[in-house]
Structures are given as C-alpha cells and as structure tokens.
C-alpha positions as CSV (number, residue, x, y, z in Angstrom):
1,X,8.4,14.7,3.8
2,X,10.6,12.9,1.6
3,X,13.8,14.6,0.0
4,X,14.0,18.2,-1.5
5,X,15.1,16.9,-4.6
6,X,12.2,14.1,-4.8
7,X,9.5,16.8,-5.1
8,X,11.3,18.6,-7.6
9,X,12.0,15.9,-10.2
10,X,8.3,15.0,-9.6
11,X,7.4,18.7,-10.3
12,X,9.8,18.3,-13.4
13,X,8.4,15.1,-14.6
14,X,4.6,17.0,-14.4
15,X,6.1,20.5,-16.7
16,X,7.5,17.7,-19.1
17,X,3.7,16.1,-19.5
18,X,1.8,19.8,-19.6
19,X,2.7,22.0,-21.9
20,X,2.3,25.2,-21.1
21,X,0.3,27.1,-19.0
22,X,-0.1,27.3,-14.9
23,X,-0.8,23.8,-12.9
24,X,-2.5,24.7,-9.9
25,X,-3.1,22.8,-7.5
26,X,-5.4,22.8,-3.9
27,X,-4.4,22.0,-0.5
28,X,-7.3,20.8,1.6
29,X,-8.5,23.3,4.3
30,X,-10.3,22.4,7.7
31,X,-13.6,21.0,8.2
32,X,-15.5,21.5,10.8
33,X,-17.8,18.7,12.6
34,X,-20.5,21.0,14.2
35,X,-18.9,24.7,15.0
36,X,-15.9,26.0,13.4
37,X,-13.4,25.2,16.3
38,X,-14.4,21.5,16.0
39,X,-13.0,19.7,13.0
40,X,-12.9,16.4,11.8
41,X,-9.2,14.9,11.5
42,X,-7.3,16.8,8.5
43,X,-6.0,14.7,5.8
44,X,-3.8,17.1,3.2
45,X,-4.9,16.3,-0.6
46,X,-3.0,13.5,-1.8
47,X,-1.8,15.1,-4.9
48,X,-0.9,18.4,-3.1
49,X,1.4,16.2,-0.7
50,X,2.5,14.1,-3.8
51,X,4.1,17.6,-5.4
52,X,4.6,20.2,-2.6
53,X,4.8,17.8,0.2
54,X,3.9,20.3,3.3
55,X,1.2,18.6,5.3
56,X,-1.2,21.6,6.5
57,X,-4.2,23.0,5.9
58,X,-4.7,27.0,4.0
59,X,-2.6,26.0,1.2
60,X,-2.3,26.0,-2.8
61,X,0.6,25.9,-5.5
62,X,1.4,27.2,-8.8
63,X,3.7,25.9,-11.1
64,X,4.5,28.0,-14.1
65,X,5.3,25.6,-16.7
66,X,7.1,28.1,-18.9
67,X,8.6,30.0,-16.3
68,X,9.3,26.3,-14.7
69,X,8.9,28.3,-11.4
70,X,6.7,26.6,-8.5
71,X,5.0,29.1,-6.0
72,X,3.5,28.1,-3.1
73,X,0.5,30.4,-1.3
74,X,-0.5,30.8,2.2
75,X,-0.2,32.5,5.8
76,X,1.9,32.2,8.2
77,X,-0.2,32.3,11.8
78,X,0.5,35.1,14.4
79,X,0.1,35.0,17.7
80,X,-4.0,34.4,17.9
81,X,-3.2,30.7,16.1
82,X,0.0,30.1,18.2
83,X,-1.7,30.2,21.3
84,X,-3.6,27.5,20.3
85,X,-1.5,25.7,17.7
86,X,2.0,26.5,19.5
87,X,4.9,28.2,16.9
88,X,5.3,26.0,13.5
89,X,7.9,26.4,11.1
90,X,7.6,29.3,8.8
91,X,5.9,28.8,5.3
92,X,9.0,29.8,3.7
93,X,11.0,27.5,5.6
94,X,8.5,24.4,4.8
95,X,8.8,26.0,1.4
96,X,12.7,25.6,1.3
97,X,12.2,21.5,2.3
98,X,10.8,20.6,-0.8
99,X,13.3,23.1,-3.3
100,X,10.5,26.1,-3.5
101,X,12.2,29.5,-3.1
102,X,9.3,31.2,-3.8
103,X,6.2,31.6,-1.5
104,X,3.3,34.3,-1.2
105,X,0.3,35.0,0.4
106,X,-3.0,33.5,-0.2
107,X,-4.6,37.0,-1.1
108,X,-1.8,36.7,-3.9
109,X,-3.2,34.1,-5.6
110,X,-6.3,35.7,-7.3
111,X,-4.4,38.5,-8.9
112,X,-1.5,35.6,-10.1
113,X,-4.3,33.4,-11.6
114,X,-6.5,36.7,-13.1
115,X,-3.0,37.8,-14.5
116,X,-2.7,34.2,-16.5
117,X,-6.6,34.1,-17.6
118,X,-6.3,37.8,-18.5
119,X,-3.2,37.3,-20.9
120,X,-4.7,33.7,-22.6
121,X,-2.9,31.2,-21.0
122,X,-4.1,28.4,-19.5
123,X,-5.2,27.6,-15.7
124,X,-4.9,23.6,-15.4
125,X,-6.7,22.1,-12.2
126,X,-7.5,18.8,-11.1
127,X,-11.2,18.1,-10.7
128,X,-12.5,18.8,-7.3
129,X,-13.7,16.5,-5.0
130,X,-14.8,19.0,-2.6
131,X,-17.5,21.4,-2.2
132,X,-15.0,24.3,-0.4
133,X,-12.8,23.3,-3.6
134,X,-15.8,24.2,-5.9
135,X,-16.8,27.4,-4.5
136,X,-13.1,28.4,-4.4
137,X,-12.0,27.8,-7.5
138,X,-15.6,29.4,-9.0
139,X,-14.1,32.7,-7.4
140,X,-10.7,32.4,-8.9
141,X,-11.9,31.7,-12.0
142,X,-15.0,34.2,-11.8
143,X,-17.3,30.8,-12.7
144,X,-20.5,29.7,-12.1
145,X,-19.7,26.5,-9.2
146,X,-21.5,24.1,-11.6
147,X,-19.5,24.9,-14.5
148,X,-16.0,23.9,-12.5
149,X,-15.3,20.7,-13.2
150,X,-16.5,21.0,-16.8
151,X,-13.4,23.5,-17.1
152,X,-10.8,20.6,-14.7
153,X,-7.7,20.0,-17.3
154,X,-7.8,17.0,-18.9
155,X,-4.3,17.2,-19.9
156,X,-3.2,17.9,-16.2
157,X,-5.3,14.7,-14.8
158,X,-4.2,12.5,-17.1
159,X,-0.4,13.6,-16.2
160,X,-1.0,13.1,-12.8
161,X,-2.3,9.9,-12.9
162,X,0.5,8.3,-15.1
163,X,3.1,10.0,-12.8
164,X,1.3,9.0,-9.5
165,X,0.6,5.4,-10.5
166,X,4.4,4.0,-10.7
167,X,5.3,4.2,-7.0
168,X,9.2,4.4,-6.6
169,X,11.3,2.5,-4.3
170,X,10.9,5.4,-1.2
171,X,7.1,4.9,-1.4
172,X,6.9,1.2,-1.6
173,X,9.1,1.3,1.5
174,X,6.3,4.0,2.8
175,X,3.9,1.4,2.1
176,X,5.4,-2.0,3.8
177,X,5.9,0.8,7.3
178,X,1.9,1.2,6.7
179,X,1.5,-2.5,6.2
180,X,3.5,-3.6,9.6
181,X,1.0,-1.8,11.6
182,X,-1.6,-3.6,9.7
183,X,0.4,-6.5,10.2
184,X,-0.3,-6.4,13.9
185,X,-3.7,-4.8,13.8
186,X,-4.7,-8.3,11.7
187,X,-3.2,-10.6,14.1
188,X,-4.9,-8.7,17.2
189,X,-8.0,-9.0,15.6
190,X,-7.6,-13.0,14.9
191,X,-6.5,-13.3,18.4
192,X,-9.6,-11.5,19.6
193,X,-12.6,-12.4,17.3
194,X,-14.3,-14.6,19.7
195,X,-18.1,-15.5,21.2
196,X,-19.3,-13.0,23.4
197,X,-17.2,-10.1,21.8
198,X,-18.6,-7.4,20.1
199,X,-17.6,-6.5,17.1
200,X,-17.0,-2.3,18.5
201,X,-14.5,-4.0,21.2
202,X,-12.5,-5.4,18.7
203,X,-13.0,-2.2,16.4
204,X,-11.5,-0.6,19.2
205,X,-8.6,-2.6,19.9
206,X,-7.4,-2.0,16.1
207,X,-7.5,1.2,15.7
208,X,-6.1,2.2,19.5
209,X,-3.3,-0.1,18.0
210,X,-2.9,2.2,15.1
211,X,-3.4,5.3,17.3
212,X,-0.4,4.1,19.5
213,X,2.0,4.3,16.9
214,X,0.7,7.6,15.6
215,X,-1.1,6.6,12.7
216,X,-4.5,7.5,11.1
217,X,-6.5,4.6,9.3
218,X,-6.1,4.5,5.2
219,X,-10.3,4.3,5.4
220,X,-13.1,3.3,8.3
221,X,-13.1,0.0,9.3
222,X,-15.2,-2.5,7.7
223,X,-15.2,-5.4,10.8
224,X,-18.7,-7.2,10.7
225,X,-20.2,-11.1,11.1
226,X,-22.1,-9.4,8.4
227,X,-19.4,-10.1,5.8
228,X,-21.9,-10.5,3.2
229,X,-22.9,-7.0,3.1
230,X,-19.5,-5.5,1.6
231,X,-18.7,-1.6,2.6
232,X,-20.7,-2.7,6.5
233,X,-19.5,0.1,8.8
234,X,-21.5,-1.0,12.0
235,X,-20.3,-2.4,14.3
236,X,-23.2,-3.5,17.1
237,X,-22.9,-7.4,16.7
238,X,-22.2,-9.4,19.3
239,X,-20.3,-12.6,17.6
240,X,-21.9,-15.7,18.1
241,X,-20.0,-19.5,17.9
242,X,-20.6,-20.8,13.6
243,X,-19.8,-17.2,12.6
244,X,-17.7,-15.8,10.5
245,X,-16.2,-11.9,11.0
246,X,-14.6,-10.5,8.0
247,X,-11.9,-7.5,8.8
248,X,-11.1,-5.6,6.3
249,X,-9.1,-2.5,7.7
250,X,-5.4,-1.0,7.0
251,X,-3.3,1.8,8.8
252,X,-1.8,5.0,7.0
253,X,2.2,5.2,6.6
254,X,3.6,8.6,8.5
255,X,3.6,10.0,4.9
256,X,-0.4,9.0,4.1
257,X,0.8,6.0,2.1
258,X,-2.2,3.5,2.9
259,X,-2.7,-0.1,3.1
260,X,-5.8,-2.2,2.6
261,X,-5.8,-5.9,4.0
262,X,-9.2,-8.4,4.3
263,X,-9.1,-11.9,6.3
264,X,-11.7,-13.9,7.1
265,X,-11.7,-15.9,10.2
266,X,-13.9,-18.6,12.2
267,X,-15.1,-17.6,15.3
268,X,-15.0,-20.6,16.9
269,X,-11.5,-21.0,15.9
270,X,-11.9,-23.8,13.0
271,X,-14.3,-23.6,10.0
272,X,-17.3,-25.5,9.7
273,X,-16.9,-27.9,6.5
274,X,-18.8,-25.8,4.4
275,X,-17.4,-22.7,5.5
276,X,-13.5,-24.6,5.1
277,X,-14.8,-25.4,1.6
278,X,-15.9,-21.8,0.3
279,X,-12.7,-20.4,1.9
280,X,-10.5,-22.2,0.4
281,X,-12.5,-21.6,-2.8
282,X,-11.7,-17.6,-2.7
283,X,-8.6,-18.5,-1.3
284,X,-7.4,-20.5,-4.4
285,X,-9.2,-17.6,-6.5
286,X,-6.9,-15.1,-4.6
287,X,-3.4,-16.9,-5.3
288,X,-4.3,-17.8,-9.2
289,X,-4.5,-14.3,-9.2
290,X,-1.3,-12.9,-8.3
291,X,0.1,-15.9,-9.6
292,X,-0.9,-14.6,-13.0
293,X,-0.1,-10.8,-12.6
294,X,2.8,-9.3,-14.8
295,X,3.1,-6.2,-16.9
296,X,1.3,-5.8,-19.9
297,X,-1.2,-8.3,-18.8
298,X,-5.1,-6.6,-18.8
299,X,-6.3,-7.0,-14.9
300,X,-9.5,-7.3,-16.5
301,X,-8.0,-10.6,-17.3
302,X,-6.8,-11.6,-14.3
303,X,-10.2,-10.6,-12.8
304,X,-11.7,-13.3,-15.3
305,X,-9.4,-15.7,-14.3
306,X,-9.9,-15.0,-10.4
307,X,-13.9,-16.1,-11.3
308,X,-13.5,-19.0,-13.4
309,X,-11.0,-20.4,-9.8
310,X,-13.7,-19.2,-7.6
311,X,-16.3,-21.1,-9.1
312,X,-14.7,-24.1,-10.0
313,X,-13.4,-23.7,-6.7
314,X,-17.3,-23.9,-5.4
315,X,-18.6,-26.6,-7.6
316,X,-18.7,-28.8,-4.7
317,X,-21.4,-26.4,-3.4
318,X,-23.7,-27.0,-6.2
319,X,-24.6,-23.8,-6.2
320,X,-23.5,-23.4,-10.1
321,X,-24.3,-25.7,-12.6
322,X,-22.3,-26.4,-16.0
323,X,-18.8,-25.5,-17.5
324,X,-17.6,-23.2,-15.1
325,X,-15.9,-20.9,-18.3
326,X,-19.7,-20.0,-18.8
327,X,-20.5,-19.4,-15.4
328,X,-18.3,-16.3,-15.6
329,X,-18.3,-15.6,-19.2
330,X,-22.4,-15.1,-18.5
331,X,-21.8,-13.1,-15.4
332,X,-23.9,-15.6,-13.7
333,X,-20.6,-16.0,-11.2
334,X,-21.4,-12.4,-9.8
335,X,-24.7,-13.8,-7.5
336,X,-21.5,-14.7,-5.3
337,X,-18.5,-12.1,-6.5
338,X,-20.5,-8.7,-6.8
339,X,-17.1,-6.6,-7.2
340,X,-14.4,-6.0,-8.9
341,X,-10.8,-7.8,-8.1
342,X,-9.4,-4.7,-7.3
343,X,-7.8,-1.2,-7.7
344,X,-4.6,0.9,-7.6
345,X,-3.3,1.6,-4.2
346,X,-1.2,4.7,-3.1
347,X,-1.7,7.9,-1.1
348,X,-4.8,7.0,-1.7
349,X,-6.7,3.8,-0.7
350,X,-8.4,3.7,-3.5
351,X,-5.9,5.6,-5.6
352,X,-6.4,8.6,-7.3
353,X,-9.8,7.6,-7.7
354,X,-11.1,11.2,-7.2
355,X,-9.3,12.3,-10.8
356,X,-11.6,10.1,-12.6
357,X,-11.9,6.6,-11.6
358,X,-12.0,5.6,-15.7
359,X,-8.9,7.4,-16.3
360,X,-7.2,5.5,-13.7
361,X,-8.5,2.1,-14.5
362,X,-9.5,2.6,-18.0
363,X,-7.1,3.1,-20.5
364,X,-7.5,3.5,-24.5
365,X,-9.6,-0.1,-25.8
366,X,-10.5,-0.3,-22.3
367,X,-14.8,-0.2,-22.2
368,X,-16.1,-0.6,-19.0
369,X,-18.9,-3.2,-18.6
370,X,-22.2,-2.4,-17.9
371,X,-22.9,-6.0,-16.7
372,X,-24.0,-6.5,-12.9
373,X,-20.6,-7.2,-11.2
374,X,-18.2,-6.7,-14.6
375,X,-19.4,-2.2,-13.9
376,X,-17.5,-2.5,-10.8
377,X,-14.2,-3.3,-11.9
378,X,-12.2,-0.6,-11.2
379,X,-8.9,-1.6,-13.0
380,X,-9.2,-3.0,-16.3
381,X,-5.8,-1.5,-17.7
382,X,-2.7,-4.0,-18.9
383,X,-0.6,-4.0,-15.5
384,X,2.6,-2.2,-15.2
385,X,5.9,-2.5,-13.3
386,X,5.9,-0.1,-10.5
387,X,2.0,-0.2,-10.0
388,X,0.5,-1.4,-6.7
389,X,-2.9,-3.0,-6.8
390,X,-5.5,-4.8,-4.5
391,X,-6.1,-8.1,-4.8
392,X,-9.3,-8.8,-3.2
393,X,-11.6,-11.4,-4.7
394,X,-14.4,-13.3,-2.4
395,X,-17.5,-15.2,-2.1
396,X,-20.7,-13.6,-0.5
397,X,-24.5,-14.7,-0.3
398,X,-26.8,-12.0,-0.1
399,X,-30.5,-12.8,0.5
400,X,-31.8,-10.2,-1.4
401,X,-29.5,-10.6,-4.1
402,X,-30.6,-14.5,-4.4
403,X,-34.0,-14.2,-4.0
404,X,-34.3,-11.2,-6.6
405,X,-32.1,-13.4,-9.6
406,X,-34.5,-16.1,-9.0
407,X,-37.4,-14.2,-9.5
408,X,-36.6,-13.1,-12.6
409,X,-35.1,-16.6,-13.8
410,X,-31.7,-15.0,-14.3
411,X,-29.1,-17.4,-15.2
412,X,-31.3,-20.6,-13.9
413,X,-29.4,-22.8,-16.3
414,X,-26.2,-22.1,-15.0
415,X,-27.3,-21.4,-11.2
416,X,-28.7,-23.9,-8.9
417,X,-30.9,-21.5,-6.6
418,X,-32.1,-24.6,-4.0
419,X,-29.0,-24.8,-3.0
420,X,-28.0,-20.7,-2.9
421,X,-30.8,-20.6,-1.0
422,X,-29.3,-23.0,1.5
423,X,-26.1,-20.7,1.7
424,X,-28.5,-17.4,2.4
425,X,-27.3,-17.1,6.2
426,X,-23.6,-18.1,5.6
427,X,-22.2,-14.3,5.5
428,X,-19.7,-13.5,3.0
429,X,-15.4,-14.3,3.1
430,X,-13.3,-11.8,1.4
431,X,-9.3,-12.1,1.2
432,X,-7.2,-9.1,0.2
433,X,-3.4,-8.2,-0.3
434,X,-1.6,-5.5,-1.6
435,X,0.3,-6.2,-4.3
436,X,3.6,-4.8,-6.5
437,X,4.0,-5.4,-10.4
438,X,7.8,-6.2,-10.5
439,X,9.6,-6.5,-14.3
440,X,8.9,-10.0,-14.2
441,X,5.7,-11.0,-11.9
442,X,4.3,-10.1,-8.7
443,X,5.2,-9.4,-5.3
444,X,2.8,-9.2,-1.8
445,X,3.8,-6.3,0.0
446,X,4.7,-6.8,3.6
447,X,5.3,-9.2,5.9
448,X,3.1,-12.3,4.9
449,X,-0.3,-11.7,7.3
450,X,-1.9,-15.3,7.7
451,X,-4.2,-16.5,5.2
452,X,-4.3,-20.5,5.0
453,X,-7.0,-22.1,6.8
454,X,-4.3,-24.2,8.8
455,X,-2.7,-20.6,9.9
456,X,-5.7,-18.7,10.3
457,X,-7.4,-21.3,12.8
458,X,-4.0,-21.2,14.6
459,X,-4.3,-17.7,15.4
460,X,-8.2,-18.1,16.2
461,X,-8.2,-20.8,18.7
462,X,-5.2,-19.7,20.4
C-alpha cells in the first residue's frame, strides 16, 4: 500500500467531484477454476485498490459524501480460514493503514445501503464488469440483474476516471519498478527467439522471470511468429529461420501498476531487406509519434500523424499508391494498421477501460469513428500532463483481410493489391512503449528496452 494519507486525499478529491449521496464501491471476491477450493489467481479491483488500498478478496466500501465518513465492510477469518490461509492482519488494522477508523461487517452492508435508498439519497456505483458484481449489487439494491448497470452513476464514473487518469509521482515510480522487470523479460526473450525454439519455451522463460521476482503479468502473453494476427495467445510454433516473433508482454508492479511493451525481432538474428525496410517504417511511425505528444494535443492526431509516417515510411513497398495524406485520410492505410495507436495505462493495462472505454478516451467533441481501423481508437482525447499512454503503432498483412478489400475493390486507387499480395506470408511487426505526458512533451518510461534494428539484431544474434 502506499501512504495513509495518499488514500485519504484521493478519497477527498472523489467527495469534492460527487456531490452528495453514498459512493460505493466493490472489492473483487474469489473465482473459482473448477470447484470452489480451486481459484484462478485473485486480482483486487483496480479502483477498490486505487481508494481503500487493502489487497483481499470479501470486501466493499462506503463513503458517505455528506458525512465525509469512509466505511469499509468485511470478515475477519476464524480459525477454519487460518488453517489454511495462516493469521492475517485484522480488518480493522488494514483498515487503520489507509486512515479508515471505521469498519463493519459484510452482513452490515445491506441494512447501510437500504437505510440510504429508503431515506432518498443516492447509491453511486461504478458499472460492473462482473457477473458475481451483478447479482450482488441486484440484491442490494432489490433490482432485476439486467437493470444494474442502467442504474451505475454517471457522475461517480466520470469522477473516477478524471481522478485515476493523472498518475502522480509515487505511481509513475510504481510503474518504471513494473517496467524493469519487463526490461529484462524483453531482453531474455531477444536473446532466446531462435530456430528450433518454440514459442511456449520462451513463453515460459518470461513469465518464470516475472514469477521470480514475485510478480503477476499486467495481461497474457501475446508471443507468436504469427505477429500478424494481433491479440494471438497460442503459443504451439516452432520458430523457423526468415521469421519474425513479435512479443508483446509486461509484468505488474508490487502495487498492480502494469506495463505493456511490444518488440519485434528477426529470428535469424538480422532482418531480411524487406522485413529491415517495413521495420524501420513502424519504427519511424513510433518515434514521430511521441515526438509529437504534448498536452492539449488530440491523440486522435497523433494517431493521424503515426499513419501518414507509416506509409510513407512503406512507399518503397509499393503496396500504396498516391499522396500518402490520402492514404490515411481514406482509411485505405488500415489494410496494414487495423488498430488504434494506443490507450491510457495504469492499474489497469488497458486503463479503466471497464468504466466505459468512451468516457476514458472520448471526451466532449470527441465522436468515435465508425471507419474500419479509425473504431478502434481507444484515446482520441487532447493529451494531458500526468497521463500515461501506449504508444503502439505497426504494420501487419493479414491474408484474409487482403484478399477480402480486393474483392470488393476497396481503395484500389490508392492500394496496390499485386504487391500486398506478395507481403501475405510476411507476419505482422508491432513496437510499443509506455509513455508520460510531461508539462512540456513526452517522456518513455523506463529504462530504454532496444528498439533500433542495429540494437535489436545485436541482442538476436548474440
């Protein structure tokens, strides 16, 4: 946890943004895998740990905003859990660790929420992401479950996400201590990407890096020769000499800060010519990029502008024909860029994503496209200092995805499809960092992890 007085002023900053009313908020419980005793790895909801800070399971929290009293609810285990959990620290004493003096039961909570709904005032949740969530709050609320997250507070969300998305000074330090574990599980992977391998060894070999230093991953793995297909999570490949494996994969920080890092590397330790050439191309794309980020600039912008660099970056490919300002005003650029730039990056990977991925990336003048690529922008919003965002552009050929656009003709003045078609077995090369909005520019988090073609082949031939 961090500071006492950390988790108060953010519990003050919230009961300055909602007016009146109770906040609650959930604490994740336990899943199980297959049987009750057997559950999947717990990972405390983000905003819960963002506010309360207590990192276990059975828990939820009310602040009173006109009473500017925080309560937090739950049960202390007796000897039946302790023999199999061993003796934890009380509630009360967790409580007292992040400035809560008050803590209760969880069979308190019903008759403290039916109390508030009874008398008028208002219940503010966040919109649940999961179904336990659902069915709880349906019973604390005496609501049908699909009517829930009709009745999740606007006004609450929308707090939570401004307050969440400026990351101080303690949680950009949480952040770099995530990112020099990733630091190291790139470099192992570089070192280890080569013929003969399969792609579940070096899997393996990343996350037993993280493991080792007592860390969880931010998200599964994506590690695949396969680069082309972007959210791959097998892993059953042998690598073969030509290809390229694409790692995207980040460790947690001991406070569930995450990171989220992508290189691209050669196999047979040094890029073919054409692979050289496309690499450098989303490479180029990458650094214009951050390059260009400040506050109050739209990343809907800089997303534009990471395009137009990619493809005149690839007009040596022939792949795209004509001013290259077209190309990506057209959206013909997204045959080979089929995502968005980026997004916000926090306690969650994708952060806060769950509150309502618009909210977060959307703000007021901010339409999201409907376009084929454009929809899955995640941030659109003018930057702002304190904000941490991906930067994560790439270059991908996927068969299906060519042969479908030249069926239907789509862009064939601007798009060469002869020569995509020669590109239909080349894979896909993404690059990511994570990246701070200072007052003034930008700033790559952590310790630089190699990227150039002359560093990258370094590490892969080695």
């Amino acid at each position: 946890m961090f500071s006492a007085d950390t988790y108060r002023a953010r519990r003050a900053a919230l009961t300055q943004k909602v007016s009146s009313g109770l906040i609650l908020l959930i604490g994740n419980t336990e899943s199980p895998m297959n049987y009750t005793d057997n559950i999947y790895h717990f990972r405390q909801d983000s905003s819960f740990l963002y506010f309360f800070g207590i990192d276990l399971p059975g828990l939820a929290a009310v602040i009173d905003v006109d009473a500017q009293r925080a309560t937090i609810f739950g049960d202390d285990g007796g000897i039946d859990s302790i023999v199999w959990t061993g003796a934890l620290p009380s509630l009360a004493e967790q409580a007292q660790g992040v400035a809560v003096d008050d803590t209760q039961s969880m069979a308190k909570l019903a008759d403290v929420v039916g109390a508030a709904r009874k008398s008028g005032r208002t219940v503010h949740f966040l919109p649940p992401y999961r179904a336990d969530h659902r069915i709880w709050l349906s019973s604390l609320l005496d609501q049908p479950v699909g009517a829930v997250d009709k009745l999740a507070s606007e006004a609450l969300t929308r707090a939570v996400i401004d307050l969440r998305s400026v990351k101080s000074a303690e949680e950009i330090a949480e952040m770099e201590n995530a990112l020099e574990v990733t630091y190291r599980m790139h470099l192992l992977s570089m070192r280890s990407s080569r013929a003969g391998v399969k792609e579940q060894e070096i899997v393996g070999l990343i996350e037993g890096l993280a493991a080792a230093q007592g860390r969880a991953m931010s998200y599964p793995v994506i590690f695949s020769r396969d680069g082309h297909i972007l959210h791959n999570h097998g892993h059953a490949h042998t690598l073969k000499p030509g290809d390229l494996v694409l790692n995207d994969s980040g460790a947690e920080s001991p406070r569930h800060y995450a990171s989220d890092i992508t290189r691209t590397v050669p196999v047979s330790g040094k890029f073919s010519e054409r692979q050289r050439l496309v690499y450098e191309a989303v490479l180029d794309s990458q650094l214009a990029a951050i390059d260009a980020m400040r506050p109050g600039v739209p990343y809907r912008d800089i997303h534009d502008l990471s395009a137009l660099t990619l493809v005149e970056g690839l007009q040596a490919t022939g792949i795209f024909k004509g001013d290259p300002a077209e190309v990506v005003a057209s959206g013909a650029y997204a045959l080979v860029f089929p995502h968005g730039l980026g997004h916000q990056i926090g306690l969650d990977v994708h952060d806060m994503e769950a509150l309502n991925e618009d909210w977060v990336g959307y703000g007021e003048g901010q339409v999201r496209s409907t376009e084929f690529g454009r929809k899955s922008l995640r941030l659109a919003r003018p930057l702002r200092e304190g904000w941490v965002v991906t930067v994560e552009p790439g270059a991908y050929f996927i068969p299906h995805l060519i042969d479908q656009w030249q069926a239907e003709g789509r862009h064939a003045h601007l798009i060469n499809y002869e020569q995509a078609q020669n590109f239909r077995n080349f894979g896909g090369i993404r690059i990511e960092d994570d990246v701070l909005i200072t007052a003034d520019g930008a700033r790559v988090l952590g310790k630089p992890i190699p990227k150039s073609v002359e560093e990258i082949e370094a590490l892969a031939s080695a």
